[in-house]
LUMTI-149410 format. One record per atom (N, C-alpha, C): x, y, z; residue in one letter; atom name; residue number from 1; chain. Coordinates in steps of 0.1 Angstrom, whole numbers. Example, Ala and Ser with C-alpha at 12.3 -4.5 7.8 and 13.67 -1.06 7.14 Angstrom:
2
+-------+-------+-------+-----+------+-----+-------+
!     x !     y !     z ! res ! atom !   n ! chain !
+-------+-------+-------+-----+------+-----+-------+
!   132 !   -57 !    78 !   A !    N !   1 !     A !
!   123 !   -45 !    78 !   A !   CA !   1 !     A !
!   132 !   -33 !    78 !   A !    C !   1 !     A !
!   128 !   -22 !    71 !   S !    N !   2 !     A !
!   137 !   -11 !    71 !   S !   CA !   2 !     A !
!   129 !     0 !    79 !   S !    C !   2 !     A !
+-------+-------+-------+-----+------+-----+-------+
# end
This chain:
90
+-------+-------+-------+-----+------+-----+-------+
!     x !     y !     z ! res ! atom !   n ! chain !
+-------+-------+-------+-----+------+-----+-------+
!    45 !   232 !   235 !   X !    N !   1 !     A !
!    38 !   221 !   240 !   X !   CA !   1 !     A !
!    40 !   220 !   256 !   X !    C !   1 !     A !
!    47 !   215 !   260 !   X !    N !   2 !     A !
!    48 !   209 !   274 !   X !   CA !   2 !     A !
!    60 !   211 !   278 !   X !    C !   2 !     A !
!    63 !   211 !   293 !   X !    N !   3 !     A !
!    80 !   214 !   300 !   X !   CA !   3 !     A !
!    85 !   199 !   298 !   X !    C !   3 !     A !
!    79 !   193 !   305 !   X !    N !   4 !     A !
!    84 !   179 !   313 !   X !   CA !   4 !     A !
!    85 !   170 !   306 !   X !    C !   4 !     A !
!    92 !   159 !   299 !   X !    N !   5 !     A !
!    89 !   146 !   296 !   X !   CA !   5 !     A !
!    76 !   139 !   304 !   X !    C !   5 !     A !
!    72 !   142 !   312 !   X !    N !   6 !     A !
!    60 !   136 !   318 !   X !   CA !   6 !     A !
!    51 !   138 !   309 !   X !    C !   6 !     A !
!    47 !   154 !   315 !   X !    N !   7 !     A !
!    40 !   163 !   312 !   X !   CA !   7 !     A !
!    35 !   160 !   295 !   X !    C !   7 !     A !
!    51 !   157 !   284 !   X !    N !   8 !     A !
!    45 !   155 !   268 !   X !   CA !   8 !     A !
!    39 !   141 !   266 !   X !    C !   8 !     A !
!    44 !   130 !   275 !   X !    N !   9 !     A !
!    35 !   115 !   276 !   X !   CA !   9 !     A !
!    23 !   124 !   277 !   X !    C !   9 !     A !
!    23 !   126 !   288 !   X !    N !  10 !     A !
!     4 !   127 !   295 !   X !   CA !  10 !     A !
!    -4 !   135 !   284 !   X !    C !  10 !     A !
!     3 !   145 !   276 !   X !    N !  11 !     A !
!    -5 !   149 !   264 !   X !   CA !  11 !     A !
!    -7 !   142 !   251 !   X !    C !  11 !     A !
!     2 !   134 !   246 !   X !    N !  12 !     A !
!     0 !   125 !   237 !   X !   CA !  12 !     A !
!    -6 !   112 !   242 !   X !    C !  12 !     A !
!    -6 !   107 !   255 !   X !    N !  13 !     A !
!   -13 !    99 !   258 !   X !   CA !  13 !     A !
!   -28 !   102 !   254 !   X !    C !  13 !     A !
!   -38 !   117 !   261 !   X !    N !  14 !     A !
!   -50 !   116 !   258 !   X !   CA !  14 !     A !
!   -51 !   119 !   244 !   X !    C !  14 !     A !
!   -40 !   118 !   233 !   X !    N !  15 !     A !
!   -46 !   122 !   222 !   X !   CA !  15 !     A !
!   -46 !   111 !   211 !   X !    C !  15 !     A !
!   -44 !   100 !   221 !   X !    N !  16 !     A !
!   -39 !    84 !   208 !   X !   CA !  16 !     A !
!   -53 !    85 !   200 !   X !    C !  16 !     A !
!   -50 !    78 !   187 !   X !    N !  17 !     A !
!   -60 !    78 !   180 !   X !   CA !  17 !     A !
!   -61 !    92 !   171 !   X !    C !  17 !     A !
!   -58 !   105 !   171 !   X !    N !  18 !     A !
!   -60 !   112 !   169 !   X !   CA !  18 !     A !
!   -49 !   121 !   157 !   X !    C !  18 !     A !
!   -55 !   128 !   149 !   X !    N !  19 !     A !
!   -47 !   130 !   134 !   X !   CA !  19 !     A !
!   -32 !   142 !   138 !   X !    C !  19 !     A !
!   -24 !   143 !   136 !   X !    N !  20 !     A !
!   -11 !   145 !   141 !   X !   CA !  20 !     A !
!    -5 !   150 !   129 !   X !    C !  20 !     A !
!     2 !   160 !   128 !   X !    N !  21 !     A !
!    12 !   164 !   121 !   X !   CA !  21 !     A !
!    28 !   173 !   126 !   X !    C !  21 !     A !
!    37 !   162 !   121 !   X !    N !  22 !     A !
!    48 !   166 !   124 !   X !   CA !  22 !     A !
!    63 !   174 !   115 !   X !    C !  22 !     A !
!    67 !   183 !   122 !   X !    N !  23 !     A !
!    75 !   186 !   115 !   X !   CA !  23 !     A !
!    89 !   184 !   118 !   X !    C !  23 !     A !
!    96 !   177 !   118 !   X !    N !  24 !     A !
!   109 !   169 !   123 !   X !   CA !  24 !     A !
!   126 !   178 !   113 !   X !    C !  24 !     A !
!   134 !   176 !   127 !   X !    N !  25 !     A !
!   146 !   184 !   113 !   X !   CA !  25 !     A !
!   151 !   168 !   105 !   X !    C !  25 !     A !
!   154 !   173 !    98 !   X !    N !  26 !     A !
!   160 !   166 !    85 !   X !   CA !  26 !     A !
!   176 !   164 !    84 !   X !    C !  26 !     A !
!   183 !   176 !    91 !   X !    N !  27 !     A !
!   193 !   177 !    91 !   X !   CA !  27 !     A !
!   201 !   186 !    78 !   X !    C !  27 !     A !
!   212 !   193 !    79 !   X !    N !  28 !     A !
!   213 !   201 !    71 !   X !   CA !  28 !     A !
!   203 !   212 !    64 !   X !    C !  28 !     A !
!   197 !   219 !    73 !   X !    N !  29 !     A !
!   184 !   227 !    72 !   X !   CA !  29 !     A !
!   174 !   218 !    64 !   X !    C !  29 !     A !
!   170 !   211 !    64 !   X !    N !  30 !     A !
!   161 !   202 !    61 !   X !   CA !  30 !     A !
!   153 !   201 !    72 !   X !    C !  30 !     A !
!   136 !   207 !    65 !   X !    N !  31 !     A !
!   126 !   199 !    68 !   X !   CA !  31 !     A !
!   116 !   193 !    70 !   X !    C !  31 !     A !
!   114 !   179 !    77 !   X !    N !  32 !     A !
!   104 !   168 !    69 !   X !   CA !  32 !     A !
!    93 !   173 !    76 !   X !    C !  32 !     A !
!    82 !   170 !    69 !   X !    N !  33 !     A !
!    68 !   174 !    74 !   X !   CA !  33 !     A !
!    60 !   162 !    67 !   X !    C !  33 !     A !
!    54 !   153 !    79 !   X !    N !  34 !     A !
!    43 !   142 !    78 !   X !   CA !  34 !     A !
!    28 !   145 !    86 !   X !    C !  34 !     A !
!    23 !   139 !    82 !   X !    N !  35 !     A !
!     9 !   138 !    89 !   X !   CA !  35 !     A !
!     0 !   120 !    89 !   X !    C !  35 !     A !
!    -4 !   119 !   102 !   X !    N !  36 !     A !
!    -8 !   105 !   103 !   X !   CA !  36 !     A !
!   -17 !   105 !   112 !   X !    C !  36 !     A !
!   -18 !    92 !   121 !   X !    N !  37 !     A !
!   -24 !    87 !   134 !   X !   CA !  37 !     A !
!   -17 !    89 !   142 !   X !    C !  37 !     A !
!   -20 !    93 !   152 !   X !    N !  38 !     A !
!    -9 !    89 !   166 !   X !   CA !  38 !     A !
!    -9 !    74 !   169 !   X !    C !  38 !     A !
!    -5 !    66 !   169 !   X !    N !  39 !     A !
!    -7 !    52 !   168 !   X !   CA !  39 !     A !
!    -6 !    47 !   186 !   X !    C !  39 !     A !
!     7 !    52 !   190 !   X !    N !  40 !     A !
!     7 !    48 !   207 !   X !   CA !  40 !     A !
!    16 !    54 !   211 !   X !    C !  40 !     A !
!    16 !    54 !   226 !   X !    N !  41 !     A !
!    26 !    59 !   234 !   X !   CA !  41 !     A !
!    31 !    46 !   242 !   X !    C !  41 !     A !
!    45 !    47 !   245 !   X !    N !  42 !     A !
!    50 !    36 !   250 !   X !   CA !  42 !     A !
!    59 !    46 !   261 !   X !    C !  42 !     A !
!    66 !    39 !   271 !   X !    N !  43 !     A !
!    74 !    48 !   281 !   X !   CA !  43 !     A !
!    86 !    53 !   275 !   X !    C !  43 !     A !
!    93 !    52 !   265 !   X !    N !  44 !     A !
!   107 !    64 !   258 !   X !   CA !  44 !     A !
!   100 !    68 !   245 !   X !    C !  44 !     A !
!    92 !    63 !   241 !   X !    N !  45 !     A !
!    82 !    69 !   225 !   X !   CA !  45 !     A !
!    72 !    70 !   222 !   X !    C !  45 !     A !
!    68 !    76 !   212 !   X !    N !  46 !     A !
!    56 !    76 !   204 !   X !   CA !  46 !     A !
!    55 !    68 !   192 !   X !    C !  46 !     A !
!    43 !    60 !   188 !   X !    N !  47 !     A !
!    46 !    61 !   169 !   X !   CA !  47 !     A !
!    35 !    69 !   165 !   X !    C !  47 !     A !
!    39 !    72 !   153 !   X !    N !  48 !     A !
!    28 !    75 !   142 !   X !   CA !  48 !     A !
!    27 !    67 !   127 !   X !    C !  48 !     A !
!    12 !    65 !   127 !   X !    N !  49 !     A !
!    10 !    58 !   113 !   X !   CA !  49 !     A !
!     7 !    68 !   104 !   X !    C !  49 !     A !
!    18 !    64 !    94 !   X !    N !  50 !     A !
!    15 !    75 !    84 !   X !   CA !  50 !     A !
!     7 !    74 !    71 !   X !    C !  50 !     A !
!     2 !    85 !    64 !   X !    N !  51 !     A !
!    -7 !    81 !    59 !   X !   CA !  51 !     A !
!    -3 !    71 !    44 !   X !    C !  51 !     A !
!   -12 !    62 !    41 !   X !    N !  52 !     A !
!    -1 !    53 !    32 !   X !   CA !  52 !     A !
!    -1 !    54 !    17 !   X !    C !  52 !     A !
!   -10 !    66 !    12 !   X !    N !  53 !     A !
!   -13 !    69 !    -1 !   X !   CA !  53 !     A !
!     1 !    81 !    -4 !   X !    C !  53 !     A !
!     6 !    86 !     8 !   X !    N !  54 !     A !
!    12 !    99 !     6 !   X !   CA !  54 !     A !
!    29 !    93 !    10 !   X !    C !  54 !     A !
!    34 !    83 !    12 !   X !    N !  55 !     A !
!    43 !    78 !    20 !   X !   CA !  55 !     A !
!    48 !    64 !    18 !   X !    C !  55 !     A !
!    58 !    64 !    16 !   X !    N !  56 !     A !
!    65 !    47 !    16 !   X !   CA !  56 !     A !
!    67 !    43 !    32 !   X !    C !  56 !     A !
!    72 !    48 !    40 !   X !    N !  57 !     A !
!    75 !    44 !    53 !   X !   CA !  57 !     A !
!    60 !    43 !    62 !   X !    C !  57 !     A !
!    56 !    31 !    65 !   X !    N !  58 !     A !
!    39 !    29 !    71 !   X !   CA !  58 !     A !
!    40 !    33 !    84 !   X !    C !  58 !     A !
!    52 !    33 !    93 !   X !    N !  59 !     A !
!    47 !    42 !   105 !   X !   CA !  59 !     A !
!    66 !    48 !   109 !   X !    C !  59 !     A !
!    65 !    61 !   118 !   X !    N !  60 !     A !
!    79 !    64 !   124 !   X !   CA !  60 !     A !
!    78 !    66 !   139 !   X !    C !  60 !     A !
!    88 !    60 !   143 !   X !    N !  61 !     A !
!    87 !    69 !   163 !   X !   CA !  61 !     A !
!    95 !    80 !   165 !   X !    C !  61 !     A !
!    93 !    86 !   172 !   X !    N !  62 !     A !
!   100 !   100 !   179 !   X !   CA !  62 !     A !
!   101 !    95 !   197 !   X !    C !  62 !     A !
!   112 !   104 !   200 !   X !    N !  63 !     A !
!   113 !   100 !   217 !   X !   CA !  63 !     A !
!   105 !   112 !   224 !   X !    C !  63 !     A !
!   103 !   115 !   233 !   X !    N !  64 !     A !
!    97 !   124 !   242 !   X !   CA !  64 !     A !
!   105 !   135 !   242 !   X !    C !  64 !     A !
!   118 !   134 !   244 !   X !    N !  65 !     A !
!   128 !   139 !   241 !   X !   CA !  65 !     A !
!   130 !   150 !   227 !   X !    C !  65 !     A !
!   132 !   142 !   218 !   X !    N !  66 !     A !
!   127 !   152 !   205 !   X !   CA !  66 !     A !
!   118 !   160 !   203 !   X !    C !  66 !     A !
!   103 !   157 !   211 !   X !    N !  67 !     A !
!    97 !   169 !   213 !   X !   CA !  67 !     A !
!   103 !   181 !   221 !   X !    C !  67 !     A !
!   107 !   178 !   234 !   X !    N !  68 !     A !
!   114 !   187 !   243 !   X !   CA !  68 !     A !
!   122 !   196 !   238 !   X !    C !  68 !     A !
!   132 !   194 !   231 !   X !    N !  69 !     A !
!   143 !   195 !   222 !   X !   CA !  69 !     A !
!   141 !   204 !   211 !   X !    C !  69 !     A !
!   127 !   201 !   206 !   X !    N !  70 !     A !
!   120 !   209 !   196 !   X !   CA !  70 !     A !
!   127 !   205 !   182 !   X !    C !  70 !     A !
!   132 !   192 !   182 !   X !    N !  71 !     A !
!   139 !   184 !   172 !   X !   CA !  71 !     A !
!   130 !   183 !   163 !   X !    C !  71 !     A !
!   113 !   176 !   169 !   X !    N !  72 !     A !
!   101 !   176 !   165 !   X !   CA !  72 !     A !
!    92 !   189 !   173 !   X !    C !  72 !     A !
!    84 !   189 !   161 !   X !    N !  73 !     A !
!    74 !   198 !   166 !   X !   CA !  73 !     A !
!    57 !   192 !   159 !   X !    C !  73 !     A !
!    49 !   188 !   164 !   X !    N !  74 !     A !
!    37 !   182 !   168 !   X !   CA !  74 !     A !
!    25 !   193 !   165 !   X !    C !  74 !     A !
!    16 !   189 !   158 !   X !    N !  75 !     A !
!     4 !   197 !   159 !   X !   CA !  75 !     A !
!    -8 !   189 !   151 !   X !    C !  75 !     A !
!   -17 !   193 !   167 !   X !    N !  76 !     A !
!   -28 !   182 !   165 !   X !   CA !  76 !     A !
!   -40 !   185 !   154 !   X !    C !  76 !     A !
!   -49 !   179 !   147 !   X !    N !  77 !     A !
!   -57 !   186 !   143 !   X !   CA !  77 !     A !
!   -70 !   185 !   148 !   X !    C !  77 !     A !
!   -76 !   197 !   149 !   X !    N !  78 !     A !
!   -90 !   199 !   155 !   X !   CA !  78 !     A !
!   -99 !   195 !   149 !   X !    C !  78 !     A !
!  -101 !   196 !   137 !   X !    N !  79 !     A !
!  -111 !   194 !   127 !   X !   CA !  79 !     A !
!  -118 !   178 !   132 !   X !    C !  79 !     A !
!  -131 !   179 !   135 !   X !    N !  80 !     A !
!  -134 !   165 !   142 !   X !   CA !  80 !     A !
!  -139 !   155 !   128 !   X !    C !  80 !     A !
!  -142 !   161 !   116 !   X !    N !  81 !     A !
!  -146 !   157 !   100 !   X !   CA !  81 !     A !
!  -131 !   152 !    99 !   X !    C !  81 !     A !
!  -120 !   155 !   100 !   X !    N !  82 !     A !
!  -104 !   148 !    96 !   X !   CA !  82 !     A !
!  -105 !   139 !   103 !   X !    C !  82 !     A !
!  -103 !   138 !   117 !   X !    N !  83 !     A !
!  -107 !   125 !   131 !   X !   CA !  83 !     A !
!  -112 !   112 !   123 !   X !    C !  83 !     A !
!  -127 !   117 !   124 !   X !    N !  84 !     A !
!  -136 !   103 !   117 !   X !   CA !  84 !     A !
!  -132 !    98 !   105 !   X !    C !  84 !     A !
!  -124 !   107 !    95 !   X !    N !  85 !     A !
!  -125 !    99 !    79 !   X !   CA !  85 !     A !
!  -107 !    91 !    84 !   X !    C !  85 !     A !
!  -100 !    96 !    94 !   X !    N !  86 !     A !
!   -87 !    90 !    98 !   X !   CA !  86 !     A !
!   -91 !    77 !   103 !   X !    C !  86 !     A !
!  -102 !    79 !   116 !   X !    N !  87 !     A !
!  -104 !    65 !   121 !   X !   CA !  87 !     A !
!  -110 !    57 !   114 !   X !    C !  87 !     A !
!  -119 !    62 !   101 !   X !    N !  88 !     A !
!  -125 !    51 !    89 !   X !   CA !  88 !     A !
!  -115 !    45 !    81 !   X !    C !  88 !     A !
!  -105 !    46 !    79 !   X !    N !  89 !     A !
!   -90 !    43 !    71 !   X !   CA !  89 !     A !
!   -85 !    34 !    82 !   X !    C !  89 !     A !
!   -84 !    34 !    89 !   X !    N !  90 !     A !
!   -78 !    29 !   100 !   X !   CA !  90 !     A !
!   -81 !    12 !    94 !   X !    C !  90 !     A !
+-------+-------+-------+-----+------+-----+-------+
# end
């Protein structure tokens, strides 16, 4: 993704609203993989709404940081058919 903590805001910034999948460590070679909304960016985080038929927890944050870190790893989806039926659930 990106060098900068700036740099990863300013790309999650233009992508709020948009379908998201992450793969986060779990710990002890564990790991989690979710997919949601990008819900917002705020100045130390992000959240994501997750999807709620697939998940007990309705949304999680990550820091900018954990991207950097590659703690998280982020991948957007293109598909503009996923987009619309995301923002119809919404």
């Amino acid at each position: 993704m990106a060098k900068t903590l700036i740099e990863i805001k300013r790309s999650l910034d233009e992508n709020v609203g948009k379908r998201i999948t992450i793969q986060a460590n779990g710990g002890r070679r564990k790991t989690i993989e979710r997919s949601g909304l990008l819900e917002g960016t705020y100045p130390s985080v992000f959240t994501i709404k997750l999807d709620q038929d697939e998940y007990s927890v309705e949304r999680v944050s990550y820091s900018y940081t954990d991207v950097l870190t590659e703690t998280v790893k982020l991948t957007l989806s293109e598909d503009p058919e996923v987009q619309l039926e995301a923002a119809e659930n919404v």
